[in-house]
C-alpha positions in Angstrom: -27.7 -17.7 -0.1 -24.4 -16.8 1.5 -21.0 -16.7 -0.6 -18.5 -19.1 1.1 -15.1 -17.3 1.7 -12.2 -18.9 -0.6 -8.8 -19.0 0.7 -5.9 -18.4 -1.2 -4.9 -22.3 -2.7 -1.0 -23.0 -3.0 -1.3 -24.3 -6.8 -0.2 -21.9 -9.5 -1.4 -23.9 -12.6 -5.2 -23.1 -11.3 -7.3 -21.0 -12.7 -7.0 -17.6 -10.9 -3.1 -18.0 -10.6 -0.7 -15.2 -12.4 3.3 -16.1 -12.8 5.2 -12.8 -13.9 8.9 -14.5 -14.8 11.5 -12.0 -15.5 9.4 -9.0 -17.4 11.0 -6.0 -18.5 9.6 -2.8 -19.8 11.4 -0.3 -21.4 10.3 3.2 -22.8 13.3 4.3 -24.6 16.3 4.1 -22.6 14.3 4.2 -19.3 13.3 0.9 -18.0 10.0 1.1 -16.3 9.5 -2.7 -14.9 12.7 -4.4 -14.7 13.6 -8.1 -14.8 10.5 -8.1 -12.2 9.2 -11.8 -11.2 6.4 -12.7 -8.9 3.9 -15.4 -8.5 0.5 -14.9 -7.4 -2.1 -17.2 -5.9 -5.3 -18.5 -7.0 -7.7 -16.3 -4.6 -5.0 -14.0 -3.4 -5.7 -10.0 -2.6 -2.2 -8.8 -3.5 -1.0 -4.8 -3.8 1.5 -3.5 -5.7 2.4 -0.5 -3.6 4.9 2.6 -3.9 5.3 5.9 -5.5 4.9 7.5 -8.9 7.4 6.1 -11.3 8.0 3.0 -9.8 6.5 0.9 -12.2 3.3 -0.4 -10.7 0.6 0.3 -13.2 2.9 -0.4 -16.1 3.0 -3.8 -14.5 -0.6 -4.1 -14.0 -0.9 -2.8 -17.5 1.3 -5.7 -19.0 -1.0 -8.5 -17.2 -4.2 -6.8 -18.2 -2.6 -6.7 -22.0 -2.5 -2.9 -23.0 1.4 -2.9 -22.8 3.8 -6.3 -23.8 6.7 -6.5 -22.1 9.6 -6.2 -23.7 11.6 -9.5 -22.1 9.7 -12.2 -19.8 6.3 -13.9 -19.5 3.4 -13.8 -18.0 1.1 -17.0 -17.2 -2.1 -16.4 -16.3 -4.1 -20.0 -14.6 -0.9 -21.8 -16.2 -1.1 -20.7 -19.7 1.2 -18.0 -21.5 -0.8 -15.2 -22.4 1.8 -12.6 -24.1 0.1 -14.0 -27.7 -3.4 -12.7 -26.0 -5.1 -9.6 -26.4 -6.5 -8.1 -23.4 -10.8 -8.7 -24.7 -9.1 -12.8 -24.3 -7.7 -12.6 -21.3 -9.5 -13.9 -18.3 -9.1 -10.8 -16.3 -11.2 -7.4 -15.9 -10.1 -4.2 -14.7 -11.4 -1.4 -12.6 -9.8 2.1 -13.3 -9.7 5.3 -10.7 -11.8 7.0 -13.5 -15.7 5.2 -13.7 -15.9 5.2 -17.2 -19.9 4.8 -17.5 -22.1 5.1 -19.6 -24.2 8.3 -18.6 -27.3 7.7 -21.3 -27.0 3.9 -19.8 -28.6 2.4 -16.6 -26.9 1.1 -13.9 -28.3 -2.1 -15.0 -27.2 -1.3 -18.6 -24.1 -0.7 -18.1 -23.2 -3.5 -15.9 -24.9 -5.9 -18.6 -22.7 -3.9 -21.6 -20.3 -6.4 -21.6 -22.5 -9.5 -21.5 -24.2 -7.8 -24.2 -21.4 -7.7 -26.6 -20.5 -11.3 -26.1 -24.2 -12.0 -27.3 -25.0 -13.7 -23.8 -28.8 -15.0 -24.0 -30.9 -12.3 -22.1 -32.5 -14.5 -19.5 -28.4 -15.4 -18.5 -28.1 -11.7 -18.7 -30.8 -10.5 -16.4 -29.2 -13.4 -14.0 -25.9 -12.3 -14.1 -26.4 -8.5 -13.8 -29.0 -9.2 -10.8 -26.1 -11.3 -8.8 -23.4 -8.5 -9.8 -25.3 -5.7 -8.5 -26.3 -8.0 -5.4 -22.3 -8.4 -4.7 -21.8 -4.3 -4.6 -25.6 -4.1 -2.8 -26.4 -1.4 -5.9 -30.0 -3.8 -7.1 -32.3 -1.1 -6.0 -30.5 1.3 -7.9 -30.2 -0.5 -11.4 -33.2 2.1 -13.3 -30.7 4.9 -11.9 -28.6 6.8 -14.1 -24.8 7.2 -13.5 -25.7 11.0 -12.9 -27.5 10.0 -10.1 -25.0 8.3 -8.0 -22.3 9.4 -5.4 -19.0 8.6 -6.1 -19.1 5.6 -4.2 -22.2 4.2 -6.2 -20.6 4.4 -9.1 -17.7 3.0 -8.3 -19.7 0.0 -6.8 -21.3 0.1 -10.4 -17.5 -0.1 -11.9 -17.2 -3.1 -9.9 -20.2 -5.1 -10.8 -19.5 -4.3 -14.5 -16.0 -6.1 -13.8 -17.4 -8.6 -12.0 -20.3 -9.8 -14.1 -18.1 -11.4 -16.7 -17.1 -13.6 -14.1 -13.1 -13.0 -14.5 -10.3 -15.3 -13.2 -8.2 -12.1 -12.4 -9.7 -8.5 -11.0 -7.2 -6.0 -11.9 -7.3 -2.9 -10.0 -5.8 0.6 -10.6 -5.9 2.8 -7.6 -9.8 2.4 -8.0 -10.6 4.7 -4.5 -8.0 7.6 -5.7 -10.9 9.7 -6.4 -13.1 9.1 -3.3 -13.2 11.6 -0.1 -11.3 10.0 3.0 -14.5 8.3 5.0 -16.1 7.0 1.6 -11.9 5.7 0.7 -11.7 3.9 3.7 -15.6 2.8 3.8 -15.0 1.0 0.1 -11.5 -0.5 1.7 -13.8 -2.5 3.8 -16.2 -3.4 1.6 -13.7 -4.4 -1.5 -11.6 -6.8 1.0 -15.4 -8.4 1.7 -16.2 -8.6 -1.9 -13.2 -10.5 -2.5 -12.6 -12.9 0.3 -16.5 -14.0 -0.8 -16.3 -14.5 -4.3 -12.5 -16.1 -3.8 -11.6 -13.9 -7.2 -7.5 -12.9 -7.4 -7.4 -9.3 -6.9 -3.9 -7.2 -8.0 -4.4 -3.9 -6.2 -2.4 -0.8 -7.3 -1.9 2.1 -5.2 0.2 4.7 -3.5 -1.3 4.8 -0.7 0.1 2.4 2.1 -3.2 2.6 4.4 -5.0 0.6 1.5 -2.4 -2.1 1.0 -2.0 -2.2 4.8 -5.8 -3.1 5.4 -6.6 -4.9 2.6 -3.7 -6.8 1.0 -2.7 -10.4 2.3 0.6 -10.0 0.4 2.4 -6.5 -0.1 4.5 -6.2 -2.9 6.7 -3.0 -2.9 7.9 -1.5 -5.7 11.2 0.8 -6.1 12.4 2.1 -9.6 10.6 -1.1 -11.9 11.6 -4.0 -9.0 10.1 -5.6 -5.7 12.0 -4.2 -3.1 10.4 -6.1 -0.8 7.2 -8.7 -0.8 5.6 -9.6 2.6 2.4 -9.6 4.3 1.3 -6.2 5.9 2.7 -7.1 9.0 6.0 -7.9 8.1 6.6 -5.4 6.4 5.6 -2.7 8.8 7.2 -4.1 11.1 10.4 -5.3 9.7 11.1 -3.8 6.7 13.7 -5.0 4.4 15.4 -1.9 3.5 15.4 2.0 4.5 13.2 2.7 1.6 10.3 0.3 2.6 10.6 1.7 6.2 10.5 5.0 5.0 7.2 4.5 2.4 5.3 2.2 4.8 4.4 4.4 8.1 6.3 7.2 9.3 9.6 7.1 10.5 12.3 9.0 12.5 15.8 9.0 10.5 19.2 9.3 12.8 22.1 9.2 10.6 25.8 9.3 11.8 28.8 6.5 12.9 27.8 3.2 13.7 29.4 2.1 17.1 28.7 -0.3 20.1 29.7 -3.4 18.1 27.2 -2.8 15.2 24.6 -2.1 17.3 24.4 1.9 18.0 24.3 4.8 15.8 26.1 8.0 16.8 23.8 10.6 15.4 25.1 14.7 16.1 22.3 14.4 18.5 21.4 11.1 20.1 23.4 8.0 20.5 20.8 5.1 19.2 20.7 1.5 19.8 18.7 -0.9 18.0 17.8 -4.7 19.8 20.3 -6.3 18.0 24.2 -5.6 16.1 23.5 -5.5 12.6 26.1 -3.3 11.0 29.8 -2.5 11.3 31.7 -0.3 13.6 33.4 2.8 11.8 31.2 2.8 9.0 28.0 5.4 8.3 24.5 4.1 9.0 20.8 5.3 10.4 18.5 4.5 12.6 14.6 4.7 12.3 12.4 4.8 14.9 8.4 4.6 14.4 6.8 8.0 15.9 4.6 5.8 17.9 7.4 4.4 19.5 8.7 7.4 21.1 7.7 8.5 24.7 7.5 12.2 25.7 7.4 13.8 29.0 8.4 17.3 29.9 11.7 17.6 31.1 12.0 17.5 34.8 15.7 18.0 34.3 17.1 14.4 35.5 19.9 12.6 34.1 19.1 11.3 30.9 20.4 7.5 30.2 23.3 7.1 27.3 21.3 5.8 25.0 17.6 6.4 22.8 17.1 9.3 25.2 17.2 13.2 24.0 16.4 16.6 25.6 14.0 19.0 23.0 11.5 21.8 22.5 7.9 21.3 21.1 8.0 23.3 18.1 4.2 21.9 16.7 1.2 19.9 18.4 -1.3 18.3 16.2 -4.8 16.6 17.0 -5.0 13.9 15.1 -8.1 12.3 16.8 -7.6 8.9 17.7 -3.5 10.3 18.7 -1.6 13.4 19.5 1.5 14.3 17.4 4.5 16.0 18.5 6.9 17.9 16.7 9.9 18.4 18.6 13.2 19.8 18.0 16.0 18.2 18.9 18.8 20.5 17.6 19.5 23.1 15.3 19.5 20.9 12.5 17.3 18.4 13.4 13.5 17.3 14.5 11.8 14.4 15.4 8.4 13.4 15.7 6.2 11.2 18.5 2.9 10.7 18.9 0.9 9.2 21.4 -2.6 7.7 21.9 -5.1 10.7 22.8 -6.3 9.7 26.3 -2.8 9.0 27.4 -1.3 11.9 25.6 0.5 14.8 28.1 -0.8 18.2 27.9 1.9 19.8 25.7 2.4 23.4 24.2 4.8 25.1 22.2 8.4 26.1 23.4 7.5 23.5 26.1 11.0 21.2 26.9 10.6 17.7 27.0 12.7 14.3 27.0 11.5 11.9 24.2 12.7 8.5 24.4 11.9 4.7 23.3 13.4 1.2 23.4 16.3 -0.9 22.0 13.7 -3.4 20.4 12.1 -0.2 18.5 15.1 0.8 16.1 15.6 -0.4 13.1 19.0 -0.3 11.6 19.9 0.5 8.6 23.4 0.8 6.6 23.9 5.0 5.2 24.0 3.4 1.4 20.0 1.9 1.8 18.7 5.8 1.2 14.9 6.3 2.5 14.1 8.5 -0.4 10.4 7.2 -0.6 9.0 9.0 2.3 9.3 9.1 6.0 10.6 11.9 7.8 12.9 14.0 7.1 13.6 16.4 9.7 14.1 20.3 8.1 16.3 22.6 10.2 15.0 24.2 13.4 13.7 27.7 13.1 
């Protein structure tokens, strides 16, 4: 019989629901999660995204109960849980490495846990048989872990979390060690999993395609805080800060004097206007515009408008399949990059010249003390 899908419900005392108020973990004198609140819905598919050091698994950590926070709570379905050790906790977790048994079954390992709770063995059989059902692995439950891909035995992973049936599924960059195809293959099948069985999942990763196709919420994370929390398409496309720009996607950077009442940066290069005035005249800033946003045509050696509009020389070409990238040098100390859908792409080669451009509504501006140090691009000097 088919799983109804569960939506998301808007009460935090249900079971399902996790409150972080205020936690704080410290290693010394480094703070690792700071003062970090969130609240998370009963049924909700939430990632805690950003790079190493930021403080995402120590915060999954402190919900799952391997680490206690130093300052704050943590509620999990309404109730206080810091007094808890993680085996009383109503949440499971899923870890990048498997951790199977490999003299164990598929089917013994995923009913390990029942096992140890002394579970009857007809409830056992039950439960393991509707676990294995959820990840499609039942006609592999005689198989050893040996005997699986990668994918299988994550699937197994899975089912041994989900057989006990938790409130919470805790996840710790659980596709890390997967090949691309089988990466994004499980992305699918994980966001299934979970909009069926209406179980909260807290996903933990680095890697912005996951949280961008799975996640209804996004939280980003930036030295132990949320820098910014937002569905996937807010915060792609407007990002509260440099920094999330810069980690989410790819950007183009343009740094220099804000001018045109707030509205234009003067980069060495190209003057830049974004849709609207957001900053102050006289004072440093940046712009960022989205690769995808940026047209390119060879130079036919017209007048170029004032604005978002730059001569340059193809320095790299890249087939990316579904696009074509563009490296293109737009000075001697800086490079931008546009990329365009394959079957519309121009027929570009090195030491071509070319005119990139894009539009007012593209460019995000940004003020020159929000630094984009978590990714993005960063144009090197021309060669």
């Amino acid at each position: 019989m088919a799983i109804p899908a569960i939506t998301p419900s808007s009460r935090i005392d249900e079971r399902g629901s996790v409150i972080l108020d205020g936690i704080t973990k410290r290693y010394g004198d480094q703070s690792a999660v700071d003062d970090l609140s969130l609240t998370i819905q009963p049924g909700e598919f939430i990632s805690l995204l950003g790079p190493s050091g930021c403080g995402k698994t120590t915060t999954l950590r402190m919900i799952a109960g391997f680490e206690r926070p130093d300052a704050g709570d943590i509620l999990i379905s309404g109730r206080s849980v810091l007094a808890e050790p993680p085996y009383r906790r109503d949440v499971n977790t899923v870890f990048q490495a498997y951790a199977l048994f490999p003299h164990l079954s598929v089917a013994e390992n995923v009913a390990y846990g029942l096992q140890q709770r002394r579970t009857p063995k007809s409830e056992v059989r039950e439960r393991v048989s509707q676990a294995l059902d959820h990840v499609q692995m039942r006609h592999f439950a005689d198989r050893k872990p040996t005997q699986l891909s990668g994918g299988q035995q994550q699937r197994v992973a899975l089912s041994r979390a989900l057989v006990n049936r938790p409130a919470v599924l805790l996840l710790d960059e659980p596709l890390g060690a997967l090949d691309r195809q089988l990466r994004e293959e499980m992305q699918l099948e994980l966001k299934l999993l979970q909009s069926r069985l209406g179980i909260t999942f807290v996903f933990v990763t680095h890697d912005q395609g996951e949280a961008l196709s799975m996640s209804d919420r996004i939280a980003i994370m930036r030295s132990g805080r949320i820098e910014q929390l937002a569905d996937a398409d807010t915060v792609y496309a407007r990002p509260a800060s440099a920094y999330v720009a810069a980690f989410v996607g790819q950007q183009n950077f343009f740094r220099g004097a804000v001018a045109g009442d707030g509205a234009e940066i003067e980069s060495p290069h190209v003057r830049v206007r974004g849709g609207a005035a957001s900053l102050v005249d006289g004072q440093a800033g940046q712009a960022a515009v989205r690769p995808e946003f940026v047209r390119i045509a060879r130079d036919a050696d017209a007048a170029l408008p004032d604005v978002n509009a730059v001569r340059g020389r193809v320095i790299g070409v890249s087939h990316l399949g579904e696009t074509m990238q563009y490296l293109v040098s737009i000075g001697e100390d800086q490079s931008l990059i546009a990329r365009r859908p394959t079957p519309e792409a121009p027929a570009l080669a090195m030491d071509d010249a070319v005119v990139c451009s894009w539009a007012p509504g593209d460019v995000l501006l940004f003020p020159a003390d929000d630094a984009a140090t978590a990714g993005g691009y960063v144009a090197p000097p021309t060669v």
